[in-house]
C-alpha positions as CSV (number, residue, x, y, z in Angstrom):
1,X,26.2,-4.3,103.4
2,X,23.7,-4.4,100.6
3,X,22.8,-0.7,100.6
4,X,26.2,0.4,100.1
5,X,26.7,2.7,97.6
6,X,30.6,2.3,96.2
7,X,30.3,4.7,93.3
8,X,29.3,7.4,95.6
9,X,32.7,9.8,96.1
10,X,32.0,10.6,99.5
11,X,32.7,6.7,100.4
12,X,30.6,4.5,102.1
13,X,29.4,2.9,105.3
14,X,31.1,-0.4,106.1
15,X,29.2,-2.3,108.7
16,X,30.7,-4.8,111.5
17,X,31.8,-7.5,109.5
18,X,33.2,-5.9,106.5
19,X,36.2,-6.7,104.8
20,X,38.4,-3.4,104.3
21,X,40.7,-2.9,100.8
22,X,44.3,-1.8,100.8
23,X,44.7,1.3,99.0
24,X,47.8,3.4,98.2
25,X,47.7,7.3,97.7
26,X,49.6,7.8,94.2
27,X,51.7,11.0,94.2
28,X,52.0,11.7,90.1
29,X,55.0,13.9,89.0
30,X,54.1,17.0,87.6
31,X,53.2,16.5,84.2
32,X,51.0,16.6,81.3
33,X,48.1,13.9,81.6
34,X,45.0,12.5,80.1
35,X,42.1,12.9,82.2
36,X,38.4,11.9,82.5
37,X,35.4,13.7,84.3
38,X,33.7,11.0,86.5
39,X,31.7,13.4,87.8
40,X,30.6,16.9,89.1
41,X,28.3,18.5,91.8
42,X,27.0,22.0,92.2
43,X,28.1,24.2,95.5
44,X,28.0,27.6,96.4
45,X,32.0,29.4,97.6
46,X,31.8,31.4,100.4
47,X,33.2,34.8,99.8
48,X,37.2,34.9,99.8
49,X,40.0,37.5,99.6
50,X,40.0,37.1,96.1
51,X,36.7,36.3,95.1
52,X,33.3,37.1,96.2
53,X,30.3,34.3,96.4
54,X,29.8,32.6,93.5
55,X,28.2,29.3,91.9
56,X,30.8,27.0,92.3
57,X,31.2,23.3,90.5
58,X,33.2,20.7,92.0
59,X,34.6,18.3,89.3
60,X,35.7,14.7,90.3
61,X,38.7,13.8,87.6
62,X,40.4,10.5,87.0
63,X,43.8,11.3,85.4
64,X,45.8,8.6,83.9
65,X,49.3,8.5,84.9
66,X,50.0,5.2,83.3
67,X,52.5,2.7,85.2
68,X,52.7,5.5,87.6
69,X,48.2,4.9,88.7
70,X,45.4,6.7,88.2
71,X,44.9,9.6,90.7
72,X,41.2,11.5,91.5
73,X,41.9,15.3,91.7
74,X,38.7,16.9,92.9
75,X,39.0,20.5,91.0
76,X,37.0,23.9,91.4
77,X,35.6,25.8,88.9
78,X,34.4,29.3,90.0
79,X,31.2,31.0,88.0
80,X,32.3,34.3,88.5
81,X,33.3,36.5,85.6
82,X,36.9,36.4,87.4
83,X,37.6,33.1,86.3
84,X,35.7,32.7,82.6
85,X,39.5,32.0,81.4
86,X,39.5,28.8,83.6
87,X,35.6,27.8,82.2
88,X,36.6,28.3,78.6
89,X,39.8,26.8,78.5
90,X,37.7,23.6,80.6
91,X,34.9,23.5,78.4
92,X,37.1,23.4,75.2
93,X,39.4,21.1,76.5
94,X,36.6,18.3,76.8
95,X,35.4,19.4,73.3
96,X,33.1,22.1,73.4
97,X,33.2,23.9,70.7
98,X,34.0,28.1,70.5
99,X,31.3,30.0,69.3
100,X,32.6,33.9,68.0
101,X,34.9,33.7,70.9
102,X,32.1,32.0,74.3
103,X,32.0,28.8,74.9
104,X,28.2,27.8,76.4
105,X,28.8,25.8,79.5
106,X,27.4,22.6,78.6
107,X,27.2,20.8,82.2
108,X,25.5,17.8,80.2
109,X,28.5,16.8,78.2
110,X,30.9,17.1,81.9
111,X,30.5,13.5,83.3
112,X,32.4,11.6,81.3
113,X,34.3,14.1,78.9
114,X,37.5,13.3,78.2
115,X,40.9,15.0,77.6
116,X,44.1,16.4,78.9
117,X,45.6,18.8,81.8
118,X,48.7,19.6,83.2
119,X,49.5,19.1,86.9
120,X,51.6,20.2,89.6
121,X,52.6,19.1,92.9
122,X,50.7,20.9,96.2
123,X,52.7,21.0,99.6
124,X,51.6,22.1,102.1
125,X,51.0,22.3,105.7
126,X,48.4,19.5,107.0
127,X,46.3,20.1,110.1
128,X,48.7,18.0,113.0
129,X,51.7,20.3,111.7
130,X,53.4,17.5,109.3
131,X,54.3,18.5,105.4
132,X,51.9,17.2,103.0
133,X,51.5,16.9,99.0
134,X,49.0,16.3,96.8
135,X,48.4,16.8,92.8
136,X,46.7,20.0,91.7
137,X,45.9,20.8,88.1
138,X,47.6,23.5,87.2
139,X,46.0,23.9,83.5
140,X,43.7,22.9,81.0
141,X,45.0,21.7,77.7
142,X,42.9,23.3,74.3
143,X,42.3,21.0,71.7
144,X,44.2,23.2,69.7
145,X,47.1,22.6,71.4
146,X,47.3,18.9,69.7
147,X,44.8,17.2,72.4
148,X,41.2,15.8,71.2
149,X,38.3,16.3,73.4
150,X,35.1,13.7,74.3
151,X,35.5,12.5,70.9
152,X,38.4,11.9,69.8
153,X,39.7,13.4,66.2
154,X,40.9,11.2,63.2
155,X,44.3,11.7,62.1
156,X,45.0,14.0,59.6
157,X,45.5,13.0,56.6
158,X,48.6,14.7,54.3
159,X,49.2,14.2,50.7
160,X,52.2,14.7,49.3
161,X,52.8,17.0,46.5
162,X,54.9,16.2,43.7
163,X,58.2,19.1,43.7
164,X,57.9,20.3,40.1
165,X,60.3,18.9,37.7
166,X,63.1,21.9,36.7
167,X,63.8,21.7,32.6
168,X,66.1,18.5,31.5
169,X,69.2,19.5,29.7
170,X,69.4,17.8,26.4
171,X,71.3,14.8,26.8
172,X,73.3,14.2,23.5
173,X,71.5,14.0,19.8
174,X,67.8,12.9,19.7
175,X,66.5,12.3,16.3
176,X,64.3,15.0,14.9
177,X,65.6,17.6,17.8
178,X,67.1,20.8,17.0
């Protein structure tokens, strides 16, 4: 048991005379949630009906559902010029910053980004015939669209103005007034 590797995503061996954890697959509702990159690997995607072969990058995400658990969502990001939406709105939801309109895919900053998605509810049909569901992330949030990134963003800060005063109406006789 002492070369076991439990941060690996693939699992682990267990040996003979290992002692085996309960563990409970947590269904989130479909939602808006924080999330944070544990971590990515490079692949290659076979060609497709939709998309031809292309670098591919498999990202391992933690997203926090609160009371409701944490859930891992593994999620595929395509580099293919098809699917540069998908990149930039990932890349600028963990903080990367636009640049005239292109985000520069900084796979340095991945593992451990932080920020927020939106996801859905998969069902579908497993392998033995029975209905299945799982959670898919359906979206990206931008920053811009109130979420902070890796780092995240003070409040801002609003003064208030003073309303301009209107004119007072003379109120009665005031020495030396006319």
């Amino acid at each position: 048991m002492d070369n076991m590797n439990i941060n690996n995503n693939d699992g682990y061996e267990l040996d003979w005379d290992s002692e085996v954890e309960a563990s409970e697959f947590t269904l989130l509702p479909a939602g808006v949630y924080p999330f944070r990159v544990i971590n990515y690997e490079r692949a290659r995607h076979n060609a497709s009906a939709n998309l031809p072969a292309c670098a591919q990058a498999i990202v391992h995400i933690e997203v926090d559902g609160g009371q409701a658990g944490k859930r891992k969502i593994d999620h595929n990001l395509f580099l293919h010029s098809k699917t540069q939406g998908f990149l930039n709105e990932f890349f600028k939801a963990i903080g990367c910053q636009d640049v005239n309109g292109k985000i520069k895919m900084d796979w340095n900053r991945v593992a451990g980004a932080t920020g927020r998605c939106e996801i859905y509810i998969d069902k579908y049909t497993g392998r033995n015939g029975d209905q299945r569901e799982s959670n898919k992330i359906k979206k990206f949030i931008l920053p811009a669209q109130g979420v902070a990134g890796t780092a995240p963003t003070a409040p801002q800060q609003t003064w208030a103005q003073p309303a301009p005063q209107a004119p007072q109406a003379p109120q009665g006789w005031a020495p030396g007034a006319f």
